[in-house]
MARDOZA-178696 format. One record per residue (C-alpha): residue in three letters; x negated, y, z. Coordinates in steps of 0.05 Angstrom, whole numbers, plus 32768, in hexadecimal, padded with zeros to 4 digits. Example, Ala and Ser with C-alpha at 12.3 -4.5 7.8 and 13.67 -1.06 7.14 Angstrom:
<pts>
   aa    xx    yy    zz
  ALA  7F0A  7FA6  809C
  SER  7EEF  7FEB  808F
</pts>
This chain:
<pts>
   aa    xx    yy    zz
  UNK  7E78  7F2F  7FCE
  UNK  7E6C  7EF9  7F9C
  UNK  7E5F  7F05  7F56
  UNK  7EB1  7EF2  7F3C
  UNK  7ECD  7F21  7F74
  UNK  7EA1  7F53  7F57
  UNK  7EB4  7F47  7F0B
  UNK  7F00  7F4B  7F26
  UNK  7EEA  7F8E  7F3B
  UNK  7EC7  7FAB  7EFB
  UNK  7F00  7F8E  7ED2
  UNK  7F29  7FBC  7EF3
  UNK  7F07  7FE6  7EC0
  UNK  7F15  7FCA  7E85
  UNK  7F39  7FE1  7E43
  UNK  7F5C  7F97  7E42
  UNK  7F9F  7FA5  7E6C
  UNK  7FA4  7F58  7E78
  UNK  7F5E  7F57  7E8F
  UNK  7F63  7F8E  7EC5
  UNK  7FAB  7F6D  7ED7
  UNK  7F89  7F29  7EE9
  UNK  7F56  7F4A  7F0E
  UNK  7F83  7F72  7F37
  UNK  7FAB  7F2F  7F44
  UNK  7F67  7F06  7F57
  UNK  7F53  7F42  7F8D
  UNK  7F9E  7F41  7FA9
  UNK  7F99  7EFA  7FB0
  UNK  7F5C  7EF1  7FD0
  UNK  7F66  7F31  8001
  UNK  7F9C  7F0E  801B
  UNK  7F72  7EE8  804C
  UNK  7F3A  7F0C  8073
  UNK  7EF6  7F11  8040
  UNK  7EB9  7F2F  8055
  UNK  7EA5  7F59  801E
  UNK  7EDD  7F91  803D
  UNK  7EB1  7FC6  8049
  UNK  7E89  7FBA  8000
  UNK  7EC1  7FDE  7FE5
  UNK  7EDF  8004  801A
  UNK  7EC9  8047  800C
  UNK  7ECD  8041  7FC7
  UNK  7F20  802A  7FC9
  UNK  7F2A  8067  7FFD
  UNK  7F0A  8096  7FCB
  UNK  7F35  8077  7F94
  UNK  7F71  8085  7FBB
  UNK  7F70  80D5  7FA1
  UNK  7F5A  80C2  7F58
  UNK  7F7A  80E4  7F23
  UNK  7F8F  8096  7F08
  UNK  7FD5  8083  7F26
  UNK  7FC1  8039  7F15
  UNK  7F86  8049  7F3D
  UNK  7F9C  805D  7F7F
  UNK  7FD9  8028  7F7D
  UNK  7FA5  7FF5  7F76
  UNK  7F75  8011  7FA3
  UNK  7FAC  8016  7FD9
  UNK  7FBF  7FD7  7FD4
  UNK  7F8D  7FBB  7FD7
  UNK  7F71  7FE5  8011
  UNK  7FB2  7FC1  8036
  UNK  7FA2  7F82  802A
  UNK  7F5D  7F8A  8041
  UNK  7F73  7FA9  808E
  UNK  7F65  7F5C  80AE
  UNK  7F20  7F65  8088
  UNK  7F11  7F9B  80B7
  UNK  7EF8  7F8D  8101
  UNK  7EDE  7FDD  80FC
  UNK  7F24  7FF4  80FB
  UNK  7F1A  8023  80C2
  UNK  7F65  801A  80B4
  UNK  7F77  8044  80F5
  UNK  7F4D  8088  80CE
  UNK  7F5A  807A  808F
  UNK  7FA9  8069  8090
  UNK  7FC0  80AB  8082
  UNK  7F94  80AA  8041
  UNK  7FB6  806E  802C
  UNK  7FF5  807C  8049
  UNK  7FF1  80B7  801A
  UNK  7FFB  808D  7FE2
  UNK  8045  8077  7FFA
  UNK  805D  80BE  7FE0
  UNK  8030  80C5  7FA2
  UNK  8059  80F1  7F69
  UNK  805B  80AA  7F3B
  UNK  808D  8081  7F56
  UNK  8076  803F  7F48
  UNK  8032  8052  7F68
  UNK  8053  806C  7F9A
  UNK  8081  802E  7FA7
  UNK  8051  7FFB  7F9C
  UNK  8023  8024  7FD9
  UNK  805A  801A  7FFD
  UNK  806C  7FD6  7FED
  UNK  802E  7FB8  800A
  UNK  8025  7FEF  8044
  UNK  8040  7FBB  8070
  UNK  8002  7F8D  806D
  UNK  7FD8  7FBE  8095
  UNK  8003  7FB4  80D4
  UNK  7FDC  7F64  80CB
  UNK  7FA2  7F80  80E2
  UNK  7FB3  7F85  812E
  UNK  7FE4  7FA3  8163
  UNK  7FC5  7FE9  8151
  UNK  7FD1  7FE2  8102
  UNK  800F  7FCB  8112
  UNK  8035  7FFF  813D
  UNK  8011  8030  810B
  UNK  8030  8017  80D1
  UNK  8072  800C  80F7
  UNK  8074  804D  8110
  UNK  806D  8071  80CD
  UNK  809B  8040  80A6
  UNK  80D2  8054  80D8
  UNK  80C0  80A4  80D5
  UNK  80BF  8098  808B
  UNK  8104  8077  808D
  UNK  8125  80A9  80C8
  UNK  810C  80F0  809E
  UNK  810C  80DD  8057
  UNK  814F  80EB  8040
  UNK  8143  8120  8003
  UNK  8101  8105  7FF0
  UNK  8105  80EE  7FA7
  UNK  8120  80A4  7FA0
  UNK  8125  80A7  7FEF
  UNK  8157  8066  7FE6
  UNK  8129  8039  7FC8
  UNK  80F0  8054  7FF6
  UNK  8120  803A  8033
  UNK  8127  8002  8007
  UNK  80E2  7FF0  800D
  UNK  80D6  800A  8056
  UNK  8115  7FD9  8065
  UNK  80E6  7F9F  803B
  UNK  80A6  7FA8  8060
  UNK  80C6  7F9E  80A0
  UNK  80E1  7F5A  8087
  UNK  80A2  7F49  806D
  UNK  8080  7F56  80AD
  UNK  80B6  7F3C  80CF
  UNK  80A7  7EF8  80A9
  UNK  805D  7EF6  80AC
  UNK  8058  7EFF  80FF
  UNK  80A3  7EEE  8111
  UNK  80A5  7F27  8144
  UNK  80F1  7F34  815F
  UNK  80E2  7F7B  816E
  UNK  80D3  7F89  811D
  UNK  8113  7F69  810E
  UNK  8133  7F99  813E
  UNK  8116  7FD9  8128
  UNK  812D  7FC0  80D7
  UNK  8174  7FB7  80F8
  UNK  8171  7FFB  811A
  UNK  815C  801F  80DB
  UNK  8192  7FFB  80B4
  UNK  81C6  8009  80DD
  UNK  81AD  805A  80E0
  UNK  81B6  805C  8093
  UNK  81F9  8088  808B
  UNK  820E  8070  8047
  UNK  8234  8024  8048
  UNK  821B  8017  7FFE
  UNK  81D6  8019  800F
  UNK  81DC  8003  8055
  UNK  81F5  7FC7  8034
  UNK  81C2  7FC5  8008
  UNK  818C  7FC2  8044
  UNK  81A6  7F93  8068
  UNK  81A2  7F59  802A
  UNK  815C  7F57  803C
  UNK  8165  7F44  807E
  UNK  8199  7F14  8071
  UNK  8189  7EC9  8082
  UNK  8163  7EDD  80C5
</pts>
């Protein structure tokens, strides 16, 4: 890892809100594409994904998503359910932002994929009840389209569809299908 990278990550640390901010935003940037520092931090993000900092472990999980096509070991296949964790953390907006880039695992490879796929649907199918369990379908509803974007894969588009059309109330049914709208 180069010596910026790094000073994104110990700004994460910082008193100065706008500092840490612009470092999270430079390592979400450059994890979009495949780096090979991945493992440098592994450990340390999956450790950070049970701290007692909510800013912490949405951060940490995030960026732990981004960084799945950094990882030829496959880590991502073990330590999903750690991450995956974070999708139903007591603070909502953890929570939702977890969730919110939970679909950039399934980049990673066919495995990561049906993975992620798999537990976005069982998410979506048994969470009625959960606290804001509408905006969580919301999002489940969102990653699909943004996977569905990023790899064009009908079958995707089909499962979003089928999810949709299982949701019982019209409002929000409606509400789902906006996103896919235009496809």
């Amino acid at each position: 890892m180069d010596t910026a990278m790094q000073a994104n990550f110990d700004n994460l640390e910082s008193e100065d809100k706008n500092l840490q901010y612009q470092a999270f935003m430079n390592i979400i940037e450059a994890t979009k594409q495949e780096v090979d520092w991945a493992y440098e931090v592994w450990d340390v993000l999956i450790i950070g994904l049970t701290s007692p900092d909510n800013h912490k472990r949405s951060r940490y999980a995030q960026f732990l998503a981004n960084l799945a096509i950094s990882d030829p070991e496959k880590r991502m296949l073990t330590d999903f359910p750690t991450v995956w964790e974070v999708t139903k953390d007591k603070r909502t907006v953890t929570a939702r932002h977890s969730l919110q880039a939970i679909w950039r695992i399934a980049l990673a490879g066919k495995e990561q994929r049906d993975m992620v796929v798999n537990q976005l649907v069982n998410r979506f199918e048994t969470n009625e009840g959960e606290k804001n369990y509408t905006l969580v379908r919301f999002d489940i509803i969102q990653d699909l389209r943004n996977l569905y974007d990023e790899i064009q894969e009908a079958g995707i588009k089909r499962i979003a569809l089928d999810l949709i059309e299982k949701e019982a109330d019209a409002k929000y049914q409606k509400k789902y299908a906006k996103v896919w709208k235009n496809v």
